[in-house]
ZAVEX-842489 format. One record per residue: x, y, z of N, C-alpha, C in turn; residue in one letter. Coordinates in pm, whole numbers. Atoms other than C-alpha are relative to their C-alpha. Layout:
N
      n_X      n_Y      n_Z     ca_X     ca_Y     ca_Z      c_X      c_Y      c_Z   res
        X        Y        Z        X        Y        Z        X        Y        Z     A
...
This chain:
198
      n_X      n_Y      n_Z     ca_X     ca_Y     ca_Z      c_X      c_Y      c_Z   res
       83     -120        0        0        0        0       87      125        0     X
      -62     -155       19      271      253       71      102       54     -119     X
      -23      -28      138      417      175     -248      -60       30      -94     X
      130       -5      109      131      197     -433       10      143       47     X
       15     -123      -17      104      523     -255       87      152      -18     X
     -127      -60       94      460      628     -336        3       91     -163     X
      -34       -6      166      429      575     -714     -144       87      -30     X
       93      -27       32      110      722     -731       45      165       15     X
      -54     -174      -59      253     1118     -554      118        9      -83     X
      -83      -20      128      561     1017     -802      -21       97     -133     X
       49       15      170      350     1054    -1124      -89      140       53     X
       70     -148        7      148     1389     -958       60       72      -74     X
      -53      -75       85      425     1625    -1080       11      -30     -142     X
       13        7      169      416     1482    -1426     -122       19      -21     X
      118       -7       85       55     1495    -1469      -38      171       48     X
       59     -113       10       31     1838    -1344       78       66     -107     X
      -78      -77      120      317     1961    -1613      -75      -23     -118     X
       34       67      120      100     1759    -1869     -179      125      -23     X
      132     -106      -48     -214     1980    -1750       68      181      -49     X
      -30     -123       67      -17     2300    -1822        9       -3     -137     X
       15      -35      124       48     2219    -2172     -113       14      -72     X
      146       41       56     -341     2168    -2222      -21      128       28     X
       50     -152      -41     -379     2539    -2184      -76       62     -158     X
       96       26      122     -673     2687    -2398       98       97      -92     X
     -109      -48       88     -508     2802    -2730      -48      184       13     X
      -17     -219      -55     -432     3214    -2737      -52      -21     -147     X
       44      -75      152     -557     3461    -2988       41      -85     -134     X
      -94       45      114     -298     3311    -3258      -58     -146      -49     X
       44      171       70     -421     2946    -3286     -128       25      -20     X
      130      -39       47     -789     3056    -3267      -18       51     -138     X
        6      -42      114     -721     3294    -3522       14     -133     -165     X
        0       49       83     -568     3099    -3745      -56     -160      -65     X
      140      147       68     -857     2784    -3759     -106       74      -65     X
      130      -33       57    -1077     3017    -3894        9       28     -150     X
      -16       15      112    -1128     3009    -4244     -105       93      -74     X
       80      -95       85    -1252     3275    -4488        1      175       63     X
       -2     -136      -39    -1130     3582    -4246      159       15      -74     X
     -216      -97       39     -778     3836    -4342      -14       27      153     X
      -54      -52     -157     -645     3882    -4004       95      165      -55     X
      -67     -150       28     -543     4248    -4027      105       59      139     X
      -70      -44     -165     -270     4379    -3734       96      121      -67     X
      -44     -133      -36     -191     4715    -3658      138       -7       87     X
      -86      -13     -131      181     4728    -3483      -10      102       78     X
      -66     -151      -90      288     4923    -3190       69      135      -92     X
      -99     -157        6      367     5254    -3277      -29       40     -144     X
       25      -30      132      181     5212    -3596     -139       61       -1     X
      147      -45       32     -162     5394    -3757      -53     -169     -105     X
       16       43      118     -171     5170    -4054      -14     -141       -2     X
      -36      160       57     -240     4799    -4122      117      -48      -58     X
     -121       75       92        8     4512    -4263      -87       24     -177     X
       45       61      149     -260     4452    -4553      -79      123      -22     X
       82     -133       45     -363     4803    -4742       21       16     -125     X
       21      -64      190     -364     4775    -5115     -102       78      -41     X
      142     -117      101     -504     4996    -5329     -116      -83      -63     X
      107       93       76     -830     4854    -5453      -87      108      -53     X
       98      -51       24    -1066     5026    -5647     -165      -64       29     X
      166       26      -51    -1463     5028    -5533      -52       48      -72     X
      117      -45       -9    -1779     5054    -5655      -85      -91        2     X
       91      144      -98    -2027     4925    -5471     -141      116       64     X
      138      -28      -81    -2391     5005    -5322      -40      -41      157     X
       49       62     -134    -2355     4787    -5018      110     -120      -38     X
     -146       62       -3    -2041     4668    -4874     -106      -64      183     X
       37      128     -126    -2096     4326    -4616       77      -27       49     X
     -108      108      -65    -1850     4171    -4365      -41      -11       98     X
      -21       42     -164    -1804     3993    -4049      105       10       63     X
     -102      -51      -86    -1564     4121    -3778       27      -72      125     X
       18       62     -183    -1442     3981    -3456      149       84       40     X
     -102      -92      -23    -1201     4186    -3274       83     -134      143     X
      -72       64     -143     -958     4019    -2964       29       91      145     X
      -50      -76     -133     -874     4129    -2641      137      141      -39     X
      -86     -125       49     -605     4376    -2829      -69       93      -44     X
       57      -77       18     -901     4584    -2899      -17       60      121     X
      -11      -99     -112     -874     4719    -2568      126       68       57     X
     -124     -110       43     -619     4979    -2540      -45       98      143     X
      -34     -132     -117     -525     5296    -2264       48      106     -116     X
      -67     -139       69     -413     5638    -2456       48       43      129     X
      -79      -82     -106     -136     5806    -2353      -25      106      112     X
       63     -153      -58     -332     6124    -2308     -142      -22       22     X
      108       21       -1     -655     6004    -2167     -145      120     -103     X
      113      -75      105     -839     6277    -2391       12      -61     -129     X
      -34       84      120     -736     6058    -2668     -112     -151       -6     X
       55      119      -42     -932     5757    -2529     -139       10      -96     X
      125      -90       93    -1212     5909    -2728      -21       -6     -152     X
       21       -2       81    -1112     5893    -3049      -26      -92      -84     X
       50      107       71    -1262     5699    -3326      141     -109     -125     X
      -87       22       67    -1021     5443    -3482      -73      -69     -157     X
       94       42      137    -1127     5314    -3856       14     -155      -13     X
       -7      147      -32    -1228     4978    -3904       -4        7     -200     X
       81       43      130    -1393     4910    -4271      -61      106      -86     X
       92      -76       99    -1535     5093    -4550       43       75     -135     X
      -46      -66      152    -1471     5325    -4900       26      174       20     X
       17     -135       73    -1369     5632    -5067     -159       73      -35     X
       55      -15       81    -1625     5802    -5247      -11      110      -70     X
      -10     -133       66    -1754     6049    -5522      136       24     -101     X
     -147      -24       53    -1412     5980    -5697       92       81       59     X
     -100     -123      -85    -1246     6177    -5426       89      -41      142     X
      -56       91     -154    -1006     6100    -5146      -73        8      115     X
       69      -31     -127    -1116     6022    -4821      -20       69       64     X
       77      -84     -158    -1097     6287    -4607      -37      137      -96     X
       94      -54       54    -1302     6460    -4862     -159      -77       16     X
      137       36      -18    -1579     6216    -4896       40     -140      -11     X
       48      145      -33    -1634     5827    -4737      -63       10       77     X
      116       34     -139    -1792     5641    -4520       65     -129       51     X
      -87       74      -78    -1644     5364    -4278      -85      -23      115     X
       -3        2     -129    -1695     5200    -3997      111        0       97     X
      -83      -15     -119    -1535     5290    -3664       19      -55      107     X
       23       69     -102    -1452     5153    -3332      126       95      121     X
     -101      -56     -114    -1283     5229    -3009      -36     -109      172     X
      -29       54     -173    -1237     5087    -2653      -19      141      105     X
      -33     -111     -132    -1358     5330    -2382     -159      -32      114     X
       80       94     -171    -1573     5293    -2057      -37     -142      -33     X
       46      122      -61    -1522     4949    -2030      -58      -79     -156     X
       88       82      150    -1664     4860    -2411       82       34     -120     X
      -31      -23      157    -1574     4799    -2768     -113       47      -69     X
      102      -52       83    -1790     5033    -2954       35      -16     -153     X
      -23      -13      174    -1861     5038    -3316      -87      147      -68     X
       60     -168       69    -1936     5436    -3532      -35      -22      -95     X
      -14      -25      147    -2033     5502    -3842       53      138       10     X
      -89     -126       -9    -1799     5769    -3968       -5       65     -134     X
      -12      -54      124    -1841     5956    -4263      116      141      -22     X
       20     -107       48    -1705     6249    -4478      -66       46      -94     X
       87      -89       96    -1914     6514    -4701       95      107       26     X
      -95     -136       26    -1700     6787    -4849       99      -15      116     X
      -85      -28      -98    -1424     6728    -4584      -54       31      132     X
      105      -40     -192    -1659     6783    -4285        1     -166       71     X
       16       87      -55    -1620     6466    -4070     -167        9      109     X
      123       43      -79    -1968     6291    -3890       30     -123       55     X
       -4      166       -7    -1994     5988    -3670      -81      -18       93     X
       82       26      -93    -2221     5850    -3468       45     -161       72     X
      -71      117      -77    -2208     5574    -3193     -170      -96      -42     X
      100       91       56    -2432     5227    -3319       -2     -104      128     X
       44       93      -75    -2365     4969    -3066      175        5       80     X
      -61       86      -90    -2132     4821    -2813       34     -129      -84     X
       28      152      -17    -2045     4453    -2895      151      -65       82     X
      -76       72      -93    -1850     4195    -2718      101      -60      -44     X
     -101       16       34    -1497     4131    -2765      -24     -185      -37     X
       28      157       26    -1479     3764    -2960      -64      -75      -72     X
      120       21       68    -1791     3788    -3121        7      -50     -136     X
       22       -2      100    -1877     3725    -3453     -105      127      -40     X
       95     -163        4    -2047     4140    -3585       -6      -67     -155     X
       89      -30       83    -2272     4099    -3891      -20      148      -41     X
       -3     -103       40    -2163     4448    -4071      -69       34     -135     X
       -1     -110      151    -2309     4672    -4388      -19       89       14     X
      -27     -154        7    -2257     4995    -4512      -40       -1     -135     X
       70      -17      124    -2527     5050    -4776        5      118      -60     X
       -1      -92      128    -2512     5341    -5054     -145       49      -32     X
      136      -73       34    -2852     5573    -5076       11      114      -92     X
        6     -143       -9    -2871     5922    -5264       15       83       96     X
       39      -97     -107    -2934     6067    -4958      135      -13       98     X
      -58       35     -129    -2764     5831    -4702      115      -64       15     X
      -88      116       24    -2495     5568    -4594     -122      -72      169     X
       95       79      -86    -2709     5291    -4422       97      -45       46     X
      -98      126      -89    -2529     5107    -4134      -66      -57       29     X
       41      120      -77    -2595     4789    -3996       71      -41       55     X
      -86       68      -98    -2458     4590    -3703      -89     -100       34     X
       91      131      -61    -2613     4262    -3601     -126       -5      -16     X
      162      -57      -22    -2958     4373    -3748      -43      165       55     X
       58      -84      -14    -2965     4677    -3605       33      104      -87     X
      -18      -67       57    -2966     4975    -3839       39      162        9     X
       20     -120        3    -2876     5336    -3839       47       86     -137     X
      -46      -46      136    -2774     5605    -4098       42      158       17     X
      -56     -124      -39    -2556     5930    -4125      -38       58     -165     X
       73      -70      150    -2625     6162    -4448      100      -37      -79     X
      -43        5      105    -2441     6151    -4797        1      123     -118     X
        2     -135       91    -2338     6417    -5005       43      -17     -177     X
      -91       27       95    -2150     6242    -5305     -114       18     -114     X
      130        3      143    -2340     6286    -5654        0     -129      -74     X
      -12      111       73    -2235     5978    -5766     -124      -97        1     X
      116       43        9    -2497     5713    -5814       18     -128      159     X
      -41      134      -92    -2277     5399    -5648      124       88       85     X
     -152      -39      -43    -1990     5469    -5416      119      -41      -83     X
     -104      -12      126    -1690     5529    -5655      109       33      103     X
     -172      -92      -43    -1301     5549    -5496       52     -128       28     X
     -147       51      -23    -1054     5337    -5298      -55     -116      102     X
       26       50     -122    -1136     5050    -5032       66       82      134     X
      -20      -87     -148    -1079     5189    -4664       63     -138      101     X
      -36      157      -11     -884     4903    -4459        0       56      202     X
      -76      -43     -126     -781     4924    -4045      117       83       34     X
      -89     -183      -22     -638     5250    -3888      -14        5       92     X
      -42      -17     -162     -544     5288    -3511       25      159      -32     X
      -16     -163      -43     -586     5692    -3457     -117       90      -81     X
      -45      -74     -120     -669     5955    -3407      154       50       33     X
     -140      -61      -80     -370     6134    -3246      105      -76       14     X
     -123      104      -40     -193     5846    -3150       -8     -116      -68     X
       40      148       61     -106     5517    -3280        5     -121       81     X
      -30      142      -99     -108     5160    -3161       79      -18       92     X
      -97       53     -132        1     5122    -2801       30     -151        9     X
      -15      120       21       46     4770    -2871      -77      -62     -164     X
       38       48       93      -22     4534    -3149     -153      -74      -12     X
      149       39       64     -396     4529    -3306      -28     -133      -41     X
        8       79       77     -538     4240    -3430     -164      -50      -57     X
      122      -14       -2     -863     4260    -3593      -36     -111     -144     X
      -24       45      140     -990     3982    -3842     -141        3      -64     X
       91       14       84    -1224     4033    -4136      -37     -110     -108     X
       71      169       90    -1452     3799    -4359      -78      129      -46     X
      108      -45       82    -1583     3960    -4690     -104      -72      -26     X
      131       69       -5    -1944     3869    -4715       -7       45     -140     X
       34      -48      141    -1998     4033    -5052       85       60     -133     X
């Protein structure tokens, strides 16, 4: 019996080392089982994505699905910064550069939540409004529809809409990709991954 009881407190320390390697997989292995997203990452100290080609758009109604990670929550240096909207998704339009006239969606980390904006420009005048909250991990059900009038957002079903000034018929310009700032750039490395729906 007290051998039995020996060999048995022997083999604890191996099965608890065997228990640490069973640890649930991080961001990185998750990420990469999923199939049909671009993992997009923002470095430290950067504004700009790895993946930002030029693409030309035109489109009436742009679709994706988003899931952000725990690197969507961030501190600014200058807590008045905490505020600002960073760019997630969306176009040119009007044949004109962006910070003349698009539309995009936005996001940010502040009290405690990952919000999502819609962010437009008309004539260089920036607009944005706040649409929802969602929960770091998720799977977000996005579009950014094309009106005369408007740019329709959607988030998980729910809808809102900021105005449109462009004369064009469809949105005409550049795709719009992930952008950390605002003022500052990535206090650490972003990692946000998209799935074109359309």
């Amino acid at each position: 019996m007290t051998r039995l009881l020996c060999a048995c407190l022997a083999l604890l320390p191996g099965l608890w080392a065997c228990q640490k390697e069973i640890a649930a997989p991080g961001p990185e292995k998750i990420q990469a089982a999923d199939t049909g997203y671009v993992r997009y990452e923002i470095k430290a100290g950067d504004h700009y994505c790895d993946k930002n080609d030029f693409r030309i758009i035109e489109t009436t109604d742009m679709r994706f699905r988003v899931r952000f990670d725990s690197s969507a929550i961030y501190q600014t240096t200058d807590p008045a910064n905490q505020d600002d909207i960073n760019k997630l998704y969306g176009f040119s339009d009007n044949n004109a550069a962006h910070h003349a006239f698009s539309a995009r969606f936005g996001w940010r980390w502040s009290a405690g939540a990952l919000r999502l904006f819609g962010y437009v420009y008309n004539n260089s005048i920036v607009e944005s409004k706040e649409l929802q909250a969602v929960p770091i991990g998720a799977d977000i059900e996005c579009s950014l529809r094309v009106t005369p009038a408007r740019y329709i957002f959607t988030v998980n079903g729910a809808v809102d809409s900021l105005p449109r000034r462009s004369v064009t018929q469809t949105a005409k310009g550049y795709q719009l990709y992930p952008y950390f700032g605002g003022d500052e750039a990535a206090p650490h490395t972003v990692r946000i991954l998209i799935q074109d729906l359309k």
